[in-house]
C-alpha positions as a printed Julia matrix, in Angstrom:
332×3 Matrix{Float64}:
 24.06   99.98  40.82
 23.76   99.64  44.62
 25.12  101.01  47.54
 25.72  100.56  50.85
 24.63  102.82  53.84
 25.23  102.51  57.58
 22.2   102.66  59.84
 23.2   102.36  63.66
 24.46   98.89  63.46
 22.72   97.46  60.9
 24.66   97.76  57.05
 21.57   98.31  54.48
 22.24   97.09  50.59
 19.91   98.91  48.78
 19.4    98.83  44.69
 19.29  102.33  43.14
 15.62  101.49  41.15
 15.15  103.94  38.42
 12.45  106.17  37.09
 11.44  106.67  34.01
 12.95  109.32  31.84
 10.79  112.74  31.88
  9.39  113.8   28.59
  9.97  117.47  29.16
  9.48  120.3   31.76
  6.13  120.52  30.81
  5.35  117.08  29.68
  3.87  114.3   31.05
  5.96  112.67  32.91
  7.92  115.27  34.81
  9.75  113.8   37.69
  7.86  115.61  40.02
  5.08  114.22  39.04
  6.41  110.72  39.23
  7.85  111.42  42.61
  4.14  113.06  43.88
  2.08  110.03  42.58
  4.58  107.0   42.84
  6.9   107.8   45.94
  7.72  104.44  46.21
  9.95  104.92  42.96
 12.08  107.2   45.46
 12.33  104.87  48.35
 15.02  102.03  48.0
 14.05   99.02  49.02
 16.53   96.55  51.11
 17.83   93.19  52.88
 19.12   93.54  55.91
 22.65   91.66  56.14
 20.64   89.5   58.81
 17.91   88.53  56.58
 20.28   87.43  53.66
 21.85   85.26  56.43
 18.81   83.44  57.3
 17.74   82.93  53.61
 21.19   81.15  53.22
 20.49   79.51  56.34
 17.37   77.92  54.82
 18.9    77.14  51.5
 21.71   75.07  53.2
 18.98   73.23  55.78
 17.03   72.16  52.17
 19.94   71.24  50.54
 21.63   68.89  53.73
 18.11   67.16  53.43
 17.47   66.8   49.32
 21.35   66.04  48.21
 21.35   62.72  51.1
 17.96   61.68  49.87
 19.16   61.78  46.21
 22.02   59.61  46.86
 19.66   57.25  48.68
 17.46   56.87  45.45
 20.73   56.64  43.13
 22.15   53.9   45.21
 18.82   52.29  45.59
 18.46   52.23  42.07
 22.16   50.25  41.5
 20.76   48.09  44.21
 17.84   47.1   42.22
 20.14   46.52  38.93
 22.18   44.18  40.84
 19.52   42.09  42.28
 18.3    41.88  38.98
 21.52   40.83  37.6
 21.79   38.12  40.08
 18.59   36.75  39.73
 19.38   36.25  36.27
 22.66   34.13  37.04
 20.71   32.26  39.37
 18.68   31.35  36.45
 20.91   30.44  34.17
 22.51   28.59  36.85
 19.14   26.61  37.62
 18.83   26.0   33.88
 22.11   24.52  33.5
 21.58   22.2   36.03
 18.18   21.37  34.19
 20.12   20.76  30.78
 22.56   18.46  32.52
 20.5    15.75  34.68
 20.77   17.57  37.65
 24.59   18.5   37.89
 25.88   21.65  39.01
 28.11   24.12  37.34
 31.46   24.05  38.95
 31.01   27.3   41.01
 34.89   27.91  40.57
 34.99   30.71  38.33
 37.43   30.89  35.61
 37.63   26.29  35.86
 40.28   24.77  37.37
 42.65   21.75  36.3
 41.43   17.88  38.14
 43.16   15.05  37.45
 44.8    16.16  34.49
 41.23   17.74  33.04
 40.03   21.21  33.07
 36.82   21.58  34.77
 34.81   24.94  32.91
 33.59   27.08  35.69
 30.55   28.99  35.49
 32.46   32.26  34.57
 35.28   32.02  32.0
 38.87   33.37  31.75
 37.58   36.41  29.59
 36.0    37.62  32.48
 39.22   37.81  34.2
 41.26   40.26  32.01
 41.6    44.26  33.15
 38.37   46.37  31.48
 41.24   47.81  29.16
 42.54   44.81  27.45
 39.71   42.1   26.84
 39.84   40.38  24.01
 36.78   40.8   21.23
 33.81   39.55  22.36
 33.29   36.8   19.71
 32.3    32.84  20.54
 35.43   31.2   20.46
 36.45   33.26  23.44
 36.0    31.06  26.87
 33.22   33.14  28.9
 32.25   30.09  30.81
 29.73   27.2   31.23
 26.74   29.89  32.16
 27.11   32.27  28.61
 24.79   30.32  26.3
 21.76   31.08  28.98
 22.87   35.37  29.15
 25.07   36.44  26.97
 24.9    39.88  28.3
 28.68   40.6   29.59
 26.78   43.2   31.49
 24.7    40.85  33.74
 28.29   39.79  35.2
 29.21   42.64  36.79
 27.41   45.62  39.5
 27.16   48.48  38.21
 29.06   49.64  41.58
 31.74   47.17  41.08
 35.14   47.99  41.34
 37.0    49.65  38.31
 38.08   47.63  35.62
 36.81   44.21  37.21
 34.82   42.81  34.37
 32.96   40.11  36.77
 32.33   41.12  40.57
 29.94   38.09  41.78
 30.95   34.64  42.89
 29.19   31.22  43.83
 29.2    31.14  47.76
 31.75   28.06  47.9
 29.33   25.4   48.95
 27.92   25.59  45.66
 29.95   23.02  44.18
 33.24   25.03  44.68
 36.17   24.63  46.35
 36.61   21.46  48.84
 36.28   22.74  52.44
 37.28   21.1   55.45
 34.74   18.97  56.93
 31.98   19.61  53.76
 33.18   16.64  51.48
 33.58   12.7   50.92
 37.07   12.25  49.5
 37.48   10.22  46.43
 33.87   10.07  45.67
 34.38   12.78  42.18
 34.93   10.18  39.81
 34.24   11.49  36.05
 32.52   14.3   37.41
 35.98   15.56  38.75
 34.37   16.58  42.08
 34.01   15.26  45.54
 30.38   14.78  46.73
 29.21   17.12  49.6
 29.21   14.98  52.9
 25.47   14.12  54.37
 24.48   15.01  57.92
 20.73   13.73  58.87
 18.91   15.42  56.09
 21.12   17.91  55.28
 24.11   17.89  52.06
 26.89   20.19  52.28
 28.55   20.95  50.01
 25.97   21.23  46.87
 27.39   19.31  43.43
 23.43   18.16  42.22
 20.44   20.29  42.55
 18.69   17.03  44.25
 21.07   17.74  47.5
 19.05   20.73  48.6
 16.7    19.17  50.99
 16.84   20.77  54.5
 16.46   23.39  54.59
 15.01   24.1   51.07
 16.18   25.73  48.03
 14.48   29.44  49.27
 17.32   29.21  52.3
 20.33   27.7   50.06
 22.79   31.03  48.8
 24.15   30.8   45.66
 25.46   34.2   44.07
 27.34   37.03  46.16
 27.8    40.3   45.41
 31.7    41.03  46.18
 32.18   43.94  44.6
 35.53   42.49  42.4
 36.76   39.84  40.79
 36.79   36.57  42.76
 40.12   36.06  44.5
 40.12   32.49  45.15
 37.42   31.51  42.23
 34.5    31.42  44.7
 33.73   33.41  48.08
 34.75   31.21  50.76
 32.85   30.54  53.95
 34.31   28.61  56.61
 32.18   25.21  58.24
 33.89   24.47  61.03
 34.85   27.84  62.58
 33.34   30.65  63.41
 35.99   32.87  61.17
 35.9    34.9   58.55
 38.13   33.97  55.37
 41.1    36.73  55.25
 40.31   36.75  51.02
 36.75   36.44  51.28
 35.98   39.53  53.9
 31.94   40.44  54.47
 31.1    42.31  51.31
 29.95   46.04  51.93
 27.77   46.84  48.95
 24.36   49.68  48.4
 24.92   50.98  51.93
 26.05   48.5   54.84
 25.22   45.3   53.42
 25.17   43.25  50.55
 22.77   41.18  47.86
 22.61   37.72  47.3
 20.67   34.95  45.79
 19.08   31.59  46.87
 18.79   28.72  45.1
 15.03   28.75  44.41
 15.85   32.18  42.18
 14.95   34.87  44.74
 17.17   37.71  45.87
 17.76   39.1   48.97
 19.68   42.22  50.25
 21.38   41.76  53.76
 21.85   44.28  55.87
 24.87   43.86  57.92
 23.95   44.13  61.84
 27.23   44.1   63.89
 29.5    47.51  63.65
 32.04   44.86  64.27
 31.25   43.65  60.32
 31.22   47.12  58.47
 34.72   48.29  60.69
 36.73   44.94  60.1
 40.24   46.69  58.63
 40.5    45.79  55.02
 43.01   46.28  52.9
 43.45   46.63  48.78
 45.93   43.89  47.36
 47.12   44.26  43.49
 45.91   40.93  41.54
 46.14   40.43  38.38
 46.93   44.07  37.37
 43.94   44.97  39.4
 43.28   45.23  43.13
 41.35   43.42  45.66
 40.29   43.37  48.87
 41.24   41.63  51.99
 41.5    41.68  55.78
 44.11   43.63  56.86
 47.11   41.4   57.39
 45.89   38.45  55.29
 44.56   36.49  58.62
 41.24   34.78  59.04
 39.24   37.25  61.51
 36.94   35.58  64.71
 34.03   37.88  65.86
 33.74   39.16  69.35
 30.65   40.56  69.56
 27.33   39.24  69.64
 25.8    41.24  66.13
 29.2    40.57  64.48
 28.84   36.75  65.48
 25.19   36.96  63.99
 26.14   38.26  60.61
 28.94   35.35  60.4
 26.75   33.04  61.37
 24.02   34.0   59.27
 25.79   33.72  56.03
 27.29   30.09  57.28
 23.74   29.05  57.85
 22.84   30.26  54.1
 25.84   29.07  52.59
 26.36   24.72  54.39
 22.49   24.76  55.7
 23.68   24.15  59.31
 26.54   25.5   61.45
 29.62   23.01  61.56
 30.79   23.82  65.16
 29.22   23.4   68.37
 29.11   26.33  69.88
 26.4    27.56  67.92
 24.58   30.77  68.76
 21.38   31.35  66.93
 20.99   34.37  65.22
């Protein structure tokens, strides 16, 4: 056991250290003799209630600095799976257009109905359904126009994504999604049920055959996003003609303060957001589809007023329509 002693003004917590037990009065190991040749036996040894302190001290410095780095490395690591995984959909998404003279996948995930016909998007409506309540995985199932060239459900999704969102990547919307103001030649989809991307000098808007990426080249043309949940509008919107953010397509934050996304040449990049102004814009979580997803606070599109926010915007409008749409372009 150990006691406690007072010493001036210093409290001493000693350990009571034992001896062996004497043989005999005569034997040995009498305890005077112990005492006479090992007096250290009989002299406790202590920690001062200041040197405990410090050794705490120390142990709390090394674990502030090991438990932050560990993080680091854990999130780098889902970073690295998520490239990965959109790489791979870039792929696929290459070799579809290979397999089909040059056409695009509709980037709308989940398809959508034109002209009375249902246009497959590259993700299917199985992908769409809570985590709880998918149906079997078998192939009648519709898991969209990409699935013959992965068939790995788990390629679809981050493994940071949000809980219970079976897909959490979309098709930037110039990539043959959604019409956007100013992007598109009306009436030009004939059986292809979609409108050609409008032409300005060398450069094709809004992407519907792998032949429009000119200028600038397929290495600076996005493709995949990582949002982090299930698409809200089928495809991550990104305005042309204003220098706004969507309200239902906010700047993803993913793997620290940016996010990861793909070019059309099959590279992948991670972005690291610049502006404070991107990483504080207020968000809120909306239920959809018996799940929840996020959008700018108050459901209105937001305008930068900084310089690094304006960058980031303008950065991912650059990637995403090859060219800013507005005049009063500031380059980043």
């Amino acid at each position: 056991m150990a006691g406690e002693i007072a010493e001036g003004n210093t409290l001493l917590i000693r350990p009571v250290v034992c001896a062996p037990p004497p043989a005999g009065p005569s034997g040995p190991f009498r305890s005077d003799t112990i005492s006479r040749r090992f007096p250290s036996v009989r002299q406790c040894q202590a920690f001062t209630l200041i040197e405990l302190l410090v050794v705490i001290a120390i142990i709390a410095t090394l674990m502030a600095i090991i438990v932050p780095s560990l993080r680091s490395a854990k999130e780098q690591a889902y970073r690295v799976v998520c490239m990965n995984n959109i790489r791979q959909l870039t792929l696929a998404w290459v070799a579809y257009a290979d397999r089909n003279d040059g056409r695009l996948v509709s980037g709308r995930a989940f398809g959508t109905l034109v002209k009375r016909y249902t246009l497959k998007g590259w993700v299917g409506h199985d992908f769409s359904a809570p985590g709880g309540s998918r149906p079997a995985w078998i192939p009648e199932n519709d898991k969209g126009a990409l699935w013959p060239y992965l068939r790995d459900v788990k390629v679809y999704r981050c493994p940071r994504g949000r809980t219970g969102h079976l897909v959490t990547y979309a098709t930037v919307i110039a990539a043959n999604g959604n019409n956007v103001e100013g992007t598109f030649v009306p009436d030009t989809g004939g059986w292809e049920l979609t409108e050609s991307g409008k032409r300005i000098r060398r450069t094709v808007l809004k992407l519907t055959r792998f032949t429009d990426i000119t200028s600038p080249g397929a290495a600076r043309r996005a493709v995949f996003i990582d949002k982090g949940d299930t698409p809200t509008s089928s495809d991550f919107y990104v305005h042309y003609l204003y220098p706004k953010w969507k309200y239902f397509s906010p700047p993803p934050i993913r793997h620290g303060d940016g996010t990861t996304l793909s070019m059309a040449d099959g590279h992948t990049e991670y972005w690291k957001w610049k502006g404070r102004e991107t990483l504080n814009l207020p968000r809120e979580l909306v239920p959809m589809r018996s799940l929840f997803s996020e959008l700018l606070e108050g459901w209105k599109d937001y305008q930068p007023k900084t310089s690094d926010g304006l960058y980031d915007l303008q950065r991912l409008q650059k990637a995403t329509w090859g060219r800013l749409g507005y005049s009063t372009e500031q380059s980043p």
